[in-house]
N, C-alpha and C positions, 0 to 999 in steps of 0.2 A: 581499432578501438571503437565499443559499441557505448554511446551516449543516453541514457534510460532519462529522463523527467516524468516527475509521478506528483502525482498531488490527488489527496482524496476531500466531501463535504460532506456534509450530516446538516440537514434542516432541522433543527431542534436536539440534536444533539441526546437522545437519541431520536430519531427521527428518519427522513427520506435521506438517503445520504446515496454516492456516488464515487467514483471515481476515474479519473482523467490520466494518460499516459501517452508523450513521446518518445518513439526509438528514433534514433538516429547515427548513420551509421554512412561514413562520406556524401552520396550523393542520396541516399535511400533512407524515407522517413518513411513511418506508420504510427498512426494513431490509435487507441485503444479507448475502449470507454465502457463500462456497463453502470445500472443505476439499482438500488435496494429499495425495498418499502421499510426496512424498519433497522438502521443499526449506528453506528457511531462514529465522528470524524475520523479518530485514531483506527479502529477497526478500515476504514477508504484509505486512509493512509498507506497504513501498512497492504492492505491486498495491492493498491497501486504497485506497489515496488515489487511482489509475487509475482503480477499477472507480465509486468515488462520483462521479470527472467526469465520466468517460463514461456516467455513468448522468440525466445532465443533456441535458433540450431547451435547443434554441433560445438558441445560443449567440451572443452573450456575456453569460456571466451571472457577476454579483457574490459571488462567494463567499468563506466562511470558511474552510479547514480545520483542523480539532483533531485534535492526532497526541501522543503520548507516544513521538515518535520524535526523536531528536535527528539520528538520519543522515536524515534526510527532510526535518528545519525546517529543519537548519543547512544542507543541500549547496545548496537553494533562495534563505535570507535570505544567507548568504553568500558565496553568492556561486561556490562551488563546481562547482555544477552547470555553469555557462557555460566554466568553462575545461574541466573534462570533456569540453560537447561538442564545444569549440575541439581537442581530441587525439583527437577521436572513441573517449572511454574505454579508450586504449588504457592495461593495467594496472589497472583499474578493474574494481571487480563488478559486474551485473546491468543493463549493457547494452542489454540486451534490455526492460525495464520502466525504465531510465529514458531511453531513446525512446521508447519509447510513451506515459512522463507526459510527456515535453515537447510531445511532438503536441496532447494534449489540452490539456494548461494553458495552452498559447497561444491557443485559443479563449475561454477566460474570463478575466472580471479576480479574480486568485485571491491573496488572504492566508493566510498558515501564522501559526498559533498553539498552542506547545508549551505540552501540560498536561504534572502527574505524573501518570506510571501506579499507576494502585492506591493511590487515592490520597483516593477515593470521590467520584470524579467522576460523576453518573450516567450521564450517555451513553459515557466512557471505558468505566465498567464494563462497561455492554450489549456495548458492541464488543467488548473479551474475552473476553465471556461468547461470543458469537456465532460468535469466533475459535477458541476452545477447542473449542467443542459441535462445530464444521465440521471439525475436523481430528480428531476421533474416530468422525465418522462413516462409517457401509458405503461402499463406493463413491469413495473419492477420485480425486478426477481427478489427472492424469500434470503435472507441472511439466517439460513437455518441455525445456527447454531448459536446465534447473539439470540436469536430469539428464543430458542430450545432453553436454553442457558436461563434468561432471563423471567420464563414459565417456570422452571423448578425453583428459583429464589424468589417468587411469589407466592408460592406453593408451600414454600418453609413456614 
């Protein structure tokens, strides 16, 4: 049983945002973390919980995820997500990361389990911490497509 904690931040919402992830798996943990210049909580969210599957060999594998995300547990347990891709997201946010999670979550046998955030969770907290410290840091990478996205409805 492999254990995923994901949590992503946005400063400003939309703003520098980040996102934070531990695996853990018996004795063996690893940390993930990358940091954006321009996108939004729910967009760290969700990549959180992408980049922990795809950060898995040898699929199919039994997994947990722990999210303090409510639009990530609920659009999955409820069911959500399926009519979404029944309309191929039309009017829908972020698109683009949730086809790319359902690519990968079809490879594994994957459970969602909402914590609180901030709530002193210890691995919830690392993943903020990790989400926070990435999107402060030099060098952010480009959220192409929040961005891409948000130039042509300017544009309109």
């Amino acid at each position: 049983m492999i254990h995923i904690y994901t949590d992503g931040s946005a400063r400003g919402n939309p703003g520098p945002g980040g996102y934070g992830v531990v695996l853990k798996c018996q004795n063996y943990m690893k940390e993930l973390a990358q940091g954006y210049k321009k996108t939004t909580n729910n967009r760290m969210e969700l990549l959180a919980v992408i980049i922990g599957l795809e950060a898995l060999k040898n699929p199919p594998q039994l997994v947990t995820i722990y999210s303090d995300s409510k639009y990530i547990v609920d659009a999955v347990q409820k069911g959500w997500l399926k009519n979404w891709l029944q309309i191929d997201f039309k009017g829908k946010k972020n698109p683009d990361l949730w086809k790319r999670f359902w690519l990968i979550y079809q490879k594994h046998r994957v459970d969602f389990c909402w914590i609180k955030g901030h709530a002193g969770h210890l691995e919830n907290e690392r993943c903020d911490e990790l989400a926070v410290k990435s999107s402060k840091q030099k060098g952010l990478l480009i959220d192409t497509y929040y961005e891409t996205l948000n130039g042509q409805k300017a544009s309109r």
